[in-house]
N, C-alpha and C positions, 0 to 999 in steps of 0.2 A: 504494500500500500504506500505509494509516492504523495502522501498528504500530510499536512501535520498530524501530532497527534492528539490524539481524541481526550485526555488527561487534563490539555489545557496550557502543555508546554507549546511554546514554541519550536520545536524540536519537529521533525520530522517522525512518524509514526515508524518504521522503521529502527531506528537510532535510539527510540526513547522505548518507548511500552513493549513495540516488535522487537526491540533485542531481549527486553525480560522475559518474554512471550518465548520465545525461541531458544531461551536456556543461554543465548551467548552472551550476557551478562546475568547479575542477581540483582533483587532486589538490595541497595544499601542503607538502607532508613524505612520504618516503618510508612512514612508519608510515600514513599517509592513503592511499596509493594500496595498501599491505598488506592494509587493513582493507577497500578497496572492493571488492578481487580475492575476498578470504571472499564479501563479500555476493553478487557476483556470480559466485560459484559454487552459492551457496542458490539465486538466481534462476533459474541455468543460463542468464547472459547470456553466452552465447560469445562473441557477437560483440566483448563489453567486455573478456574474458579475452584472447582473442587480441589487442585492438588493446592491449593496455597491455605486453605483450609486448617487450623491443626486439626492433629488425627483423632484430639479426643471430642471434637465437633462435627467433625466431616459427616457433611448428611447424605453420604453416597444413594441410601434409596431414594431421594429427592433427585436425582441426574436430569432426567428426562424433565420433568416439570422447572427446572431452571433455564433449560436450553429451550424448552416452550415459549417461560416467560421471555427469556434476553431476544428471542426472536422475534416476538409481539409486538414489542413496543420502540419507539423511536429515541434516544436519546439526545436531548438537548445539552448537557455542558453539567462539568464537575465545579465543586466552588471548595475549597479549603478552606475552612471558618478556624481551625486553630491545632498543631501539633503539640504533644507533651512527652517529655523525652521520644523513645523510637530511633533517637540517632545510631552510627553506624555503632559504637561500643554497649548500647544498652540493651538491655532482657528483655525490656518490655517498653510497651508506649499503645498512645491514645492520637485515634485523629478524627475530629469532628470532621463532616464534609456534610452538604447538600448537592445531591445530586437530578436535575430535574431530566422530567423525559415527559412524552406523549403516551398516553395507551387508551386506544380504543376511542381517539379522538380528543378526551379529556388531559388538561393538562398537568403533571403532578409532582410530588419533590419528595424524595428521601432523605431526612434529616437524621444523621446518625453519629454518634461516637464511639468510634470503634476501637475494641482491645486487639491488639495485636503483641507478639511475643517471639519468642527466638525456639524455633528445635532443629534440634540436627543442623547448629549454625546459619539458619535461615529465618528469615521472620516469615509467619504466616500469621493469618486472620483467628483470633479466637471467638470474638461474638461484640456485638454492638447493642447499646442502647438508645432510645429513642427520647432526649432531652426534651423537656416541657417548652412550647415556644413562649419564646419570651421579647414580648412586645413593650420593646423602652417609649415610643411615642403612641399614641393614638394611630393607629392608620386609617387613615380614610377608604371606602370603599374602591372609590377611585384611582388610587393610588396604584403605583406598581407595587407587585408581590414582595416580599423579604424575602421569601424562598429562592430568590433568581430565575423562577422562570419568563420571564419579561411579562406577564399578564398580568392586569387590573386583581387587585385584592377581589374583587366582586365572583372574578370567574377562576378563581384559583382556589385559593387558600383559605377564605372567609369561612366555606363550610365544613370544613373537614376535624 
């Protein structure tokens, strides 16, 4: 794939996610293996989603219905709201992201903060939770979403 990549870098899809994707680099920072798990859910690389998994979550009999959903729906754009440790010498780390996409027409956003951790000298994804949003101004209906999907609060977010 000669396009940027899908993650949000600058970078050439290839060069950045595609090398993780392809085993010709690793993941070095929890935020880097965050970023590869988006792209390869754009790709609908299961096979890369599941193995980045740790082994004591890996939901192997879900395969098929992840490769269902990642195929369904459209992705719009990864957002990085905040990393905590995850760098190249730590065990463990956390990285909040919103990741918005289309499905079914409707427009929508994953807001998660995800554990992630070190086995077998690699970070893989442990499990994420779903942070209460948290609304510092009034938003007007009107208004664009906070989730980043570019949509009016009215047709996004308002009801969910």
């Amino acid at each position: 794939m000669n396009q940027n990549c899908f993650c949000g870098h600058s970078s050439m899809y290839i060069d950045c996610c595609g090398a993780i994707h392809s085993g010709k680099r690793n993941a070095q920072t929890a935020q880097d293996l965050m970023r590869s798990r988006y792209s390869a859910f754009v790709t609908a690389d299961v096979d890369y989603i599941l193995k980045t998994y740790a082994s004591k979550t890996r939901p192997i009999q879900q395969r098929e219905e992840i490769l269902e959903w990642a195929l369904t729906v459209e992705w719009r754009g990864l957002k990085i709201l905040s990393a905590e440790k995850g760098e190249e010498n730590d065990l463990i780390g956390w990285v909040e992201f919103q990741a918005s996409y289309c499905e079914n027409g409707e427009e929508k956003c994953i807001h998660e903060k995800s554990l992630f951790e070190r086995e077998n000298g690699a970070w893989v994804y442990v499990s994420g939770e779903y942070p209460e949003r948290k609304i510092e101004k009034q938003i007007n209906r009107n208004d664009l979403c906070f989730c980043g999907s570019g949509r009016k609060f009215k047709k996004c977010c308002m009801n969910k």
